[in-house]
MOPAC internal coordinates of N, CA, C and O (Angstrom, degrees):
PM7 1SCF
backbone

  N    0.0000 0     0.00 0     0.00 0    0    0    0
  C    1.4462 1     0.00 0     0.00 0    1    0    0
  C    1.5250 1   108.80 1     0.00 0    2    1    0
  O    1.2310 1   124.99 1   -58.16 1    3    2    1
  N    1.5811 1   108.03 1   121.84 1    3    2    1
  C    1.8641 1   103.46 1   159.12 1    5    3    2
  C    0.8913 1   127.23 1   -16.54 1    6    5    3
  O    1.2310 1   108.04 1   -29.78 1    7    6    5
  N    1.5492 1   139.94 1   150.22 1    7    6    5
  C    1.3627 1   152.12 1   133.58 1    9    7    6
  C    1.6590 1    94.03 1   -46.36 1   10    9    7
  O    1.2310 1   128.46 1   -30.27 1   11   10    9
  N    1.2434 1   101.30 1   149.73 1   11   10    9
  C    1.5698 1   113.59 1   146.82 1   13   11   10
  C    1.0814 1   139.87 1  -142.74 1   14   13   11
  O    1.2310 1   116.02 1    -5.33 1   15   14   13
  N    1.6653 1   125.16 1   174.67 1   15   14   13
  C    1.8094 1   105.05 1  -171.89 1   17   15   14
  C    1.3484 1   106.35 1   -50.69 1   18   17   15
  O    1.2310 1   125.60 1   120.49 1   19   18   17
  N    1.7551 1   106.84 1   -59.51 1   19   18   17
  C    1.6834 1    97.64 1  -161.63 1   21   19   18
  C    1.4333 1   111.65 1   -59.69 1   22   21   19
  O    1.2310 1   117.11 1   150.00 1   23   22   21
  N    1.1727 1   123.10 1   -30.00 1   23   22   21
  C    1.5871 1   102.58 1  -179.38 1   25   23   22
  C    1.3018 1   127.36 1   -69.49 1   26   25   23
  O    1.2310 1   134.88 1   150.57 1   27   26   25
  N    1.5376 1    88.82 1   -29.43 1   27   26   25
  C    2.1624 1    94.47 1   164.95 1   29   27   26
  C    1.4979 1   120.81 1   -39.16 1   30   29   27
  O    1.2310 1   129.03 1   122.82 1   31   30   29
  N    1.6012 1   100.21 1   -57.18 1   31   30   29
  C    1.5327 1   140.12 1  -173.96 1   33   31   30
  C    1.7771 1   103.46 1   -55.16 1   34   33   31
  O    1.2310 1   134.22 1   104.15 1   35   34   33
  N    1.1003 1    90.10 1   -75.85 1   35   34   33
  C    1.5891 1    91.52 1   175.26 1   37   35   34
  C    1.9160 1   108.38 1   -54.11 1   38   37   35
  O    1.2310 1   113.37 1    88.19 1   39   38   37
  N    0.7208 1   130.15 1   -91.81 1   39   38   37
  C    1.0732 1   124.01 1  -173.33 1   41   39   38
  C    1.7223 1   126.67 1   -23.31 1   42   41   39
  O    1.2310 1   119.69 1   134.22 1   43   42   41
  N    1.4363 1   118.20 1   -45.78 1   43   42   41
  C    1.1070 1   146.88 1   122.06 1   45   43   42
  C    1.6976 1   114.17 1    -1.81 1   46   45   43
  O    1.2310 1   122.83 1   109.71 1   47   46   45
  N    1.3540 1   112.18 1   -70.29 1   47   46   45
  C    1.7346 1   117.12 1   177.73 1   49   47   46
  C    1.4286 1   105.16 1   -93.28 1   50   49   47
  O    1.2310 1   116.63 1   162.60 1   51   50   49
  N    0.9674 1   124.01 1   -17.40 1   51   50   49
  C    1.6547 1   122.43 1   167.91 1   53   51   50
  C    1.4764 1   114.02 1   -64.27 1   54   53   51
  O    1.2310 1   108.83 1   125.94 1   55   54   53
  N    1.2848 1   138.51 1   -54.06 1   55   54   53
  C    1.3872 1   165.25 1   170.51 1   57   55   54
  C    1.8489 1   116.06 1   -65.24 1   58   57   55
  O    1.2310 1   125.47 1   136.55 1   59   58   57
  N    1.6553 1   107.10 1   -43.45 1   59   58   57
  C    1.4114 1   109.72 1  -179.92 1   61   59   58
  C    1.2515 1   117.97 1  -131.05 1   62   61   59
  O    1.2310 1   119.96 1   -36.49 1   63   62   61
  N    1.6885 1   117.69 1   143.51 1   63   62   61
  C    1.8741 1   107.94 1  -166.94 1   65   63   62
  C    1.7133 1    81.94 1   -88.42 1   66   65   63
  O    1.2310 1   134.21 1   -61.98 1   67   66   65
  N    1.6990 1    90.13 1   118.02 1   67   66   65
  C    1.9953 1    90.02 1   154.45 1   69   67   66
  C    1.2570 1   134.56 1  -111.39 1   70   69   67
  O    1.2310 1   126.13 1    -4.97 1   71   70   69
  N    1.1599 1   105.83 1   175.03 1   71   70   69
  C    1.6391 1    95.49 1   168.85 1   73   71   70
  C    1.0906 1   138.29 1  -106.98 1   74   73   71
  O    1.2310 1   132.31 1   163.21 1   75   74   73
  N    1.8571 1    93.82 1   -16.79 1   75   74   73
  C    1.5765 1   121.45 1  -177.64 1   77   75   74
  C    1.7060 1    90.02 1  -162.15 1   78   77   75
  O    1.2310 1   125.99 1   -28.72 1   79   78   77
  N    1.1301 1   106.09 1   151.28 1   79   78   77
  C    1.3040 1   121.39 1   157.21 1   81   79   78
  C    1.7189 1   114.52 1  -167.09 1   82   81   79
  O    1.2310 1   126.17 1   -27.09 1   83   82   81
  N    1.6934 1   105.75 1   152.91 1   83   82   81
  C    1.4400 1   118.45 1   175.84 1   85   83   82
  C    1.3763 1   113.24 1  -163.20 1   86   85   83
  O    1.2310 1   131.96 1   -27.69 1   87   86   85
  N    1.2939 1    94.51 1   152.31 1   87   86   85
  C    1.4678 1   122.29 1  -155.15 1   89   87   86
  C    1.1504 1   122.64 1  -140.80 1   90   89   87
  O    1.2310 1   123.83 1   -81.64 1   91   90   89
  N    1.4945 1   110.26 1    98.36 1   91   90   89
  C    1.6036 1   117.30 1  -166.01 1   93   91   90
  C    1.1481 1    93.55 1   -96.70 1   94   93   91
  O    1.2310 1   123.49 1   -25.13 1   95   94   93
  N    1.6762 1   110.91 1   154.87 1   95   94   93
  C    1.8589 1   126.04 1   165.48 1   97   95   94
  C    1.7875 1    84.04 1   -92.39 1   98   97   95
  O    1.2310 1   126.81 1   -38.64 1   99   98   97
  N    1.2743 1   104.51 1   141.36 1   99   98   97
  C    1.4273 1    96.92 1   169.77 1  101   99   98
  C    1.6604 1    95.19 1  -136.82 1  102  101   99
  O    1.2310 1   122.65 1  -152.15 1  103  102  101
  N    1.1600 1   112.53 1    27.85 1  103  102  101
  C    1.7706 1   130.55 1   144.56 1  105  103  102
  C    1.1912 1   149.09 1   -36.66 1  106  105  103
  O    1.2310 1   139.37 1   138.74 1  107  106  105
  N    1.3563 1    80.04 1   -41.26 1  107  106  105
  C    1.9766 1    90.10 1  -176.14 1  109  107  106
  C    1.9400 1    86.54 1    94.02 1  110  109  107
  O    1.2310 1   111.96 1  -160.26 1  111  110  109
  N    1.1874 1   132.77 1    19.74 1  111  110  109
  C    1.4158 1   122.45 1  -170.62 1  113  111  110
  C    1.4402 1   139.94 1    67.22 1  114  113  111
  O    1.2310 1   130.07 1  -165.37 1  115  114  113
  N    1.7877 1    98.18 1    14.63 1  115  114  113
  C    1.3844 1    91.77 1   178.11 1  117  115  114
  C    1.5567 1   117.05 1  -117.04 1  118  117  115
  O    1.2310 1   129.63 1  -169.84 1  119  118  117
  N    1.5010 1    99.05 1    10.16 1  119  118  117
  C    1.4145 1    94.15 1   160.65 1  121  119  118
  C    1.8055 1   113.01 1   121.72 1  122  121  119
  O    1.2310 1   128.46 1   162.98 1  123  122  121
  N    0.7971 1   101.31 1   -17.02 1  123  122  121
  C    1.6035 1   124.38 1  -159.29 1  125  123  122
  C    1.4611 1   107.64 1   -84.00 1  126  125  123
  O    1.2310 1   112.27 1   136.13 1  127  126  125
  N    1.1485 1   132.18 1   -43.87 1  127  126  125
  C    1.4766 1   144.88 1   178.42 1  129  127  126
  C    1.4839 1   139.74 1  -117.96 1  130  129  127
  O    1.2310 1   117.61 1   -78.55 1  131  130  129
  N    1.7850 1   122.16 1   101.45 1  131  130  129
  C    1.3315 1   108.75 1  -134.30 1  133  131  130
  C    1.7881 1    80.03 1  -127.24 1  134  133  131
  O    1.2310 1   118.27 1   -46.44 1  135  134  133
  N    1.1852 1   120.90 1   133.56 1  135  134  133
  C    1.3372 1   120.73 1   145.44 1  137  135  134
  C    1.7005 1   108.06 1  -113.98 1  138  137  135
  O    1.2310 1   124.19 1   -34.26 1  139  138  137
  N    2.0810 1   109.57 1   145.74 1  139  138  137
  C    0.9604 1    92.12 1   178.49 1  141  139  138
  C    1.9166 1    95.04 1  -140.29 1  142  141  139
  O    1.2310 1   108.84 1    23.48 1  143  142  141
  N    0.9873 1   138.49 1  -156.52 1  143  142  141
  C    1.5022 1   137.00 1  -167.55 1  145  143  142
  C    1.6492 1    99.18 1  -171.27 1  146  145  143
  O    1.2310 1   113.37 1   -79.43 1  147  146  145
  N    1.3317 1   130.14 1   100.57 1  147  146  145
  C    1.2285 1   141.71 1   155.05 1  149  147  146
  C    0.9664 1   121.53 1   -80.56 1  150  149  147
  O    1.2310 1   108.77 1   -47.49 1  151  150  149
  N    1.4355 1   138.62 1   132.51 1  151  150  149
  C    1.5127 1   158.63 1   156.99 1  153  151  150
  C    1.4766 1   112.97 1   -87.49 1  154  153  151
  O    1.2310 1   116.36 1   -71.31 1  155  154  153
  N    1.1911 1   124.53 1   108.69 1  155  154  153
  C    1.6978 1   119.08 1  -165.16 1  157  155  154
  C    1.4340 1   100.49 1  -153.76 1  158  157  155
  O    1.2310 1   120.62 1   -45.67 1  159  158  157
  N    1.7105 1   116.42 1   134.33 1  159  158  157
  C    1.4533 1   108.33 1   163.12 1  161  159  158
  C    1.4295 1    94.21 1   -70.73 1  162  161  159
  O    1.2310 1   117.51 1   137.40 1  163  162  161
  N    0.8337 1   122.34 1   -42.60 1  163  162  161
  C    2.0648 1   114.04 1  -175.00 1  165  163  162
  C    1.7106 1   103.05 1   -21.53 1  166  165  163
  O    1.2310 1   117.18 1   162.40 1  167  166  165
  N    1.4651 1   122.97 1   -17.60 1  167  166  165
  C    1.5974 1   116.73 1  -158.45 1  169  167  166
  C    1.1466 1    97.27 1  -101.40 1  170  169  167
  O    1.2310 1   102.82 1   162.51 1  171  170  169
  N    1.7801 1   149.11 1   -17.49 1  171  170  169
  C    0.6062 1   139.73 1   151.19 1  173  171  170
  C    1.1393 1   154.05 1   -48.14 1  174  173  171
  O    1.2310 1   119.70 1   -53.32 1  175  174  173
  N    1.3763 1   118.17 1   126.68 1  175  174  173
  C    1.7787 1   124.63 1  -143.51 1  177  175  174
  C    1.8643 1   116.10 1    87.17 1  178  177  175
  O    1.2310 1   115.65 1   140.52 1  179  178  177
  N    1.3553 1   125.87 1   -39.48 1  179  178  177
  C    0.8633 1   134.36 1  -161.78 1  181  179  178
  C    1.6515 1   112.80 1   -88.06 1  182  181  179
  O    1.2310 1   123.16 1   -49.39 1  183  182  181
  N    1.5101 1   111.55 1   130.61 1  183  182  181
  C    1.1898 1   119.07 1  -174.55 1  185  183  182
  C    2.0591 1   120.13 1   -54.39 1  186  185  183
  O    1.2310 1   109.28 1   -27.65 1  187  186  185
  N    1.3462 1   137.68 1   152.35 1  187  186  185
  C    1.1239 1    95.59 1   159.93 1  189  187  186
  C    1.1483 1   140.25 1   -56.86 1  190  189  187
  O    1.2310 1   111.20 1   139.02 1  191  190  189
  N    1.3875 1   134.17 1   -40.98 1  191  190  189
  C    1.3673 1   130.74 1   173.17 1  193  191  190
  C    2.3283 1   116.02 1   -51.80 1  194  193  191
  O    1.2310 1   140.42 1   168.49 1  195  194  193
  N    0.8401 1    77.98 1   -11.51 1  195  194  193
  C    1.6729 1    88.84 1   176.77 1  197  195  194
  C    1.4924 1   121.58 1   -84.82 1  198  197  195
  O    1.2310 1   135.46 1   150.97 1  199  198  197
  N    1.4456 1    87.68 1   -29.03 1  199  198  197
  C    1.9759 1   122.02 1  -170.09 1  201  199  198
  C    1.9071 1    97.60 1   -62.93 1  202  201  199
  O    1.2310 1   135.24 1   106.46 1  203  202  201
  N    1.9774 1    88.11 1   -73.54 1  203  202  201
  C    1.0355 1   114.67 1   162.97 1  205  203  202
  C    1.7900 1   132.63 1   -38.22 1  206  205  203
  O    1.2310 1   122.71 1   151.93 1  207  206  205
  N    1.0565 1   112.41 1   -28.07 1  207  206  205
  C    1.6496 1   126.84 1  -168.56 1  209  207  206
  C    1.7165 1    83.11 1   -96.29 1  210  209  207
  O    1.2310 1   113.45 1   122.13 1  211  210  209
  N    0.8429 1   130.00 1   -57.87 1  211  210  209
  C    1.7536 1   133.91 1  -162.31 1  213  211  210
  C    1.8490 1    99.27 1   -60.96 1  214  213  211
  O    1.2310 1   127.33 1   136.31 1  215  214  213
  N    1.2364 1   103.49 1   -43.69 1  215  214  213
  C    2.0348 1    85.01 1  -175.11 1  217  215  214
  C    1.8030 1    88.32 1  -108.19 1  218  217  215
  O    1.2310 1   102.66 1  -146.96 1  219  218  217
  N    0.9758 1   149.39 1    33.04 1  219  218  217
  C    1.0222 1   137.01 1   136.35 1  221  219  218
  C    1.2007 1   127.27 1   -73.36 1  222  221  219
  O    1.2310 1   125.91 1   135.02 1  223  222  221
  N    1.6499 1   106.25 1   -44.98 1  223  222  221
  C    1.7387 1   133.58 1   153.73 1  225  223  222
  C    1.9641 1   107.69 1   -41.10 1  226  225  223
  O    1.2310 1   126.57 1   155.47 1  227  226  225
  N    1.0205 1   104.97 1   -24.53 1  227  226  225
  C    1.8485 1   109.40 1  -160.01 1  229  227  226
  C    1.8513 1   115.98 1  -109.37 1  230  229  227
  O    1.2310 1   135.93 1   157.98 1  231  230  229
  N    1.7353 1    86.76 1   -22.02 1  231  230  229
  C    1.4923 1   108.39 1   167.60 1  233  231  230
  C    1.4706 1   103.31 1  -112.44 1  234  233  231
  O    1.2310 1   105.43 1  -123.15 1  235  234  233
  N    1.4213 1   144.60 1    56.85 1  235  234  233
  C    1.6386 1   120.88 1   167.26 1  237  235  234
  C    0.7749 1   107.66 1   -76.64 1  238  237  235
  O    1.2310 1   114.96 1   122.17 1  239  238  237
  N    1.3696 1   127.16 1   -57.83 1  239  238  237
  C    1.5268 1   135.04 1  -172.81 1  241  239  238
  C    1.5310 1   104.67 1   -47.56 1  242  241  239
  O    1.2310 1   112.59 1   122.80 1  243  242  241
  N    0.7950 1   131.59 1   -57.20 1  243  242  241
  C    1.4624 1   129.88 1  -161.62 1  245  243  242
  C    1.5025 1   106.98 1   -85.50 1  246  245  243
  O    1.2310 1   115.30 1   143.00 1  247  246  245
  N    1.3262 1   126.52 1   -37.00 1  247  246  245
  C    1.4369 1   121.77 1   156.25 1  249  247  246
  C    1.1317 1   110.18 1   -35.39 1  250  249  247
  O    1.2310 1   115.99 1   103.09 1  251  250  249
  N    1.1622 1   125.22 1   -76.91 1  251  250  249
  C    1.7894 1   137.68 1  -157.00 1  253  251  250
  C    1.6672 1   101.82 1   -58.96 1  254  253  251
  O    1.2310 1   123.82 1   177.26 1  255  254  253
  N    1.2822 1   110.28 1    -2.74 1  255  254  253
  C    1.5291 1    93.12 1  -175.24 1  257  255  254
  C    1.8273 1    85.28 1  -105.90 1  258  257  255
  O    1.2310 1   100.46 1   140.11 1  259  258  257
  N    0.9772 1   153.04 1   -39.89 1  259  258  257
  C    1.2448 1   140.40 1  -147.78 1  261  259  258
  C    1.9101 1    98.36 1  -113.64 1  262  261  259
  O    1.2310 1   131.97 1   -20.10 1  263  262  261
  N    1.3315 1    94.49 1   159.90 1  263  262  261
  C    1.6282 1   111.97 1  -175.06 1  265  263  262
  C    1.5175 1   110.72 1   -87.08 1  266  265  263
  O    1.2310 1   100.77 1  -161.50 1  267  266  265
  N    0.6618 1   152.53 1    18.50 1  267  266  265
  C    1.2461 1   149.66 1  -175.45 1  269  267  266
  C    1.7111 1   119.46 1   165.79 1  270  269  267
  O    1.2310 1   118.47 1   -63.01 1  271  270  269
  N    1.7371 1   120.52 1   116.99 1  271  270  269
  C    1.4920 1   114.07 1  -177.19 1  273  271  270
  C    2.1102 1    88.67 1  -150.89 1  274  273  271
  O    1.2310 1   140.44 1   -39.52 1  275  274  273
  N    1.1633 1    77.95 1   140.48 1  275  274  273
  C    1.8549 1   104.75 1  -176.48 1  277  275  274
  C    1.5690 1   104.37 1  -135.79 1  278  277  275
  O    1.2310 1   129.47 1   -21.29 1  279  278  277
  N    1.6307 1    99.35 1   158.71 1  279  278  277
  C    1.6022 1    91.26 1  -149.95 1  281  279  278
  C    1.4956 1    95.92 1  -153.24 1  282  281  279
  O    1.2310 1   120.76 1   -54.94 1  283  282  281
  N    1.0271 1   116.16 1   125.06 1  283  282  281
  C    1.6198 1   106.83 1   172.06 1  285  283  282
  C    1.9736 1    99.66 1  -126.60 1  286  285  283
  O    1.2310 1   128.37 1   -46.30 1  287  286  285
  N    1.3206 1   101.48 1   133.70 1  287  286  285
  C    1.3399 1   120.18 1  -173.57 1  289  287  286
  C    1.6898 1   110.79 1  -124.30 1  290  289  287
  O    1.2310 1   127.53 1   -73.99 1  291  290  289
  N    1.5477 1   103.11 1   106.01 1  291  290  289
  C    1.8470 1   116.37 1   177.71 1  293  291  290
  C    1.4153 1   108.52 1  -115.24 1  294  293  291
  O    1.2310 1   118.12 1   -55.67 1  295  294  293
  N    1.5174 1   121.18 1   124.33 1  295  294  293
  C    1.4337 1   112.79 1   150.93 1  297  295  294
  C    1.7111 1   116.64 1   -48.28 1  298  297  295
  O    1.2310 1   131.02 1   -11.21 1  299  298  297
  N    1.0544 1    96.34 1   168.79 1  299  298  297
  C    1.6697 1   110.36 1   175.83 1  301  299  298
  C    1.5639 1   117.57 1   -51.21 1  302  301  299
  O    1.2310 1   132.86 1   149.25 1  303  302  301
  N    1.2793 1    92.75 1   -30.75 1  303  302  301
  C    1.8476 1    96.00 1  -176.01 1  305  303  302
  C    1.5511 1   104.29 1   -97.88 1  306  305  303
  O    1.2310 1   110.88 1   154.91 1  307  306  305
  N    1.5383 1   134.75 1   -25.09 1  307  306  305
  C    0.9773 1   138.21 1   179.33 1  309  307  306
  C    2.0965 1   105.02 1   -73.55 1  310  309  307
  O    1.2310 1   127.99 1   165.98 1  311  310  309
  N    1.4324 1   102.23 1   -14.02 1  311  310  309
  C    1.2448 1    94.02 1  -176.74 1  313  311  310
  C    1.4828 1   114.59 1   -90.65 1  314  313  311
  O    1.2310 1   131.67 1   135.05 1  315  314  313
  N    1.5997 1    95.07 1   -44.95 1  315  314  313
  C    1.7503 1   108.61 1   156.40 1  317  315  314
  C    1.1853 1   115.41 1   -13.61 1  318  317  315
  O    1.2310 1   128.84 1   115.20 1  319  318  317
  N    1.1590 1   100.57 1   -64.80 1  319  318  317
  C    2.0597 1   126.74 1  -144.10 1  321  319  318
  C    1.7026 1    87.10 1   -71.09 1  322  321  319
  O    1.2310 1   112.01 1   128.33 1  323  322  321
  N    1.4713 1   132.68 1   -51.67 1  323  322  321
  C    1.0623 1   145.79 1   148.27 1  325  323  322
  C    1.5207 1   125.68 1     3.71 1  326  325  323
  O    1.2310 1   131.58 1    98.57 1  327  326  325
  N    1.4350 1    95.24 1   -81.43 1  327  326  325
  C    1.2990 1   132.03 1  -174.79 1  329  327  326
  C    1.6076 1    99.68 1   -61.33 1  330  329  327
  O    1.2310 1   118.82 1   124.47 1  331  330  329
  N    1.1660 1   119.86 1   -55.53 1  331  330  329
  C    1.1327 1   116.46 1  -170.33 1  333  331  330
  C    1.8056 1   117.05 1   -64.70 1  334  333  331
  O    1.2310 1   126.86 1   124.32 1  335  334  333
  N    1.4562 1   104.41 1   -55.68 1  335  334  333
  C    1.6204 1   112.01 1   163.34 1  337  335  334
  C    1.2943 1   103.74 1   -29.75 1  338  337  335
  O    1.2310 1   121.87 1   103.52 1  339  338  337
  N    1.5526 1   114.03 1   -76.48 1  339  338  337
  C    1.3861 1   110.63 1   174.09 1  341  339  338
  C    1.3004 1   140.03 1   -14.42 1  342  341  339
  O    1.2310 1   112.31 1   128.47 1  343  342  341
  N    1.1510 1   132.11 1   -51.53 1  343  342  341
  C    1.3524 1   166.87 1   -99.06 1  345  343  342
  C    1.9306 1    80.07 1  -145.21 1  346  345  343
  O    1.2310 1   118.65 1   112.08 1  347  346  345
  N    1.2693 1   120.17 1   -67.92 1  347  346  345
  C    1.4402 1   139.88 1  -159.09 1  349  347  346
  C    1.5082 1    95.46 1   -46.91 1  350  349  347
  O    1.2310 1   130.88 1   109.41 1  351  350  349
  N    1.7267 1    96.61 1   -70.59 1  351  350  349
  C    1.4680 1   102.47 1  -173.41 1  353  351  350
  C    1.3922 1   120.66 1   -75.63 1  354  353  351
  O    1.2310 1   116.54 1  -157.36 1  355  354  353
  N    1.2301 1   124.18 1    22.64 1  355  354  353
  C    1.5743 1   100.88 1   175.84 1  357  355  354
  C    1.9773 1   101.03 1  -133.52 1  358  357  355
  O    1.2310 1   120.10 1   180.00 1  359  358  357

């Protein structure tokens, strides 16, 4: 059986306190290709590769079943800081 968003998601907020998170199929819907973007004080202090190692650790199971997963990991203020640029340029 597929991976899916919500089970990414859930599993995802079960395992990490967030603040935001999302989780695209970037599949075509069959399951295979997941990007997702967490907002977590959990990221604070922690290098990216540390960020990265922590929900990789929280997704194995569900990694190993799908072909392709990309990941972007922001503390709360790194998402801010984000948001706001964002916001700047458009």
């Amino acid at each position: 059986m597929p991976v899916t968003q919500e089970e990414l998601e859930a599993v995802i907020r079960a395992a990490i306190q967030v603040t935001y998170v999302n989780v695209e199929d970037n599949s075509g819907g069959c399951g295979e290709k997941y990007a997702v973007l967490i907002v977590s004080k959990d990221f604070e202090g922690k290098t990216t590769l540390a960020r990265h190692r922590m929900v990789n650790e929280v997704l194995k199971t569900q990694i190993a079943q799908i072909h392709a997963f990309t990941q972007k990991t922001l503390t709360p203020q790194q998402w801010e800081d984000s948001q706001k640029a964002s916001n700047a340029t458009s």
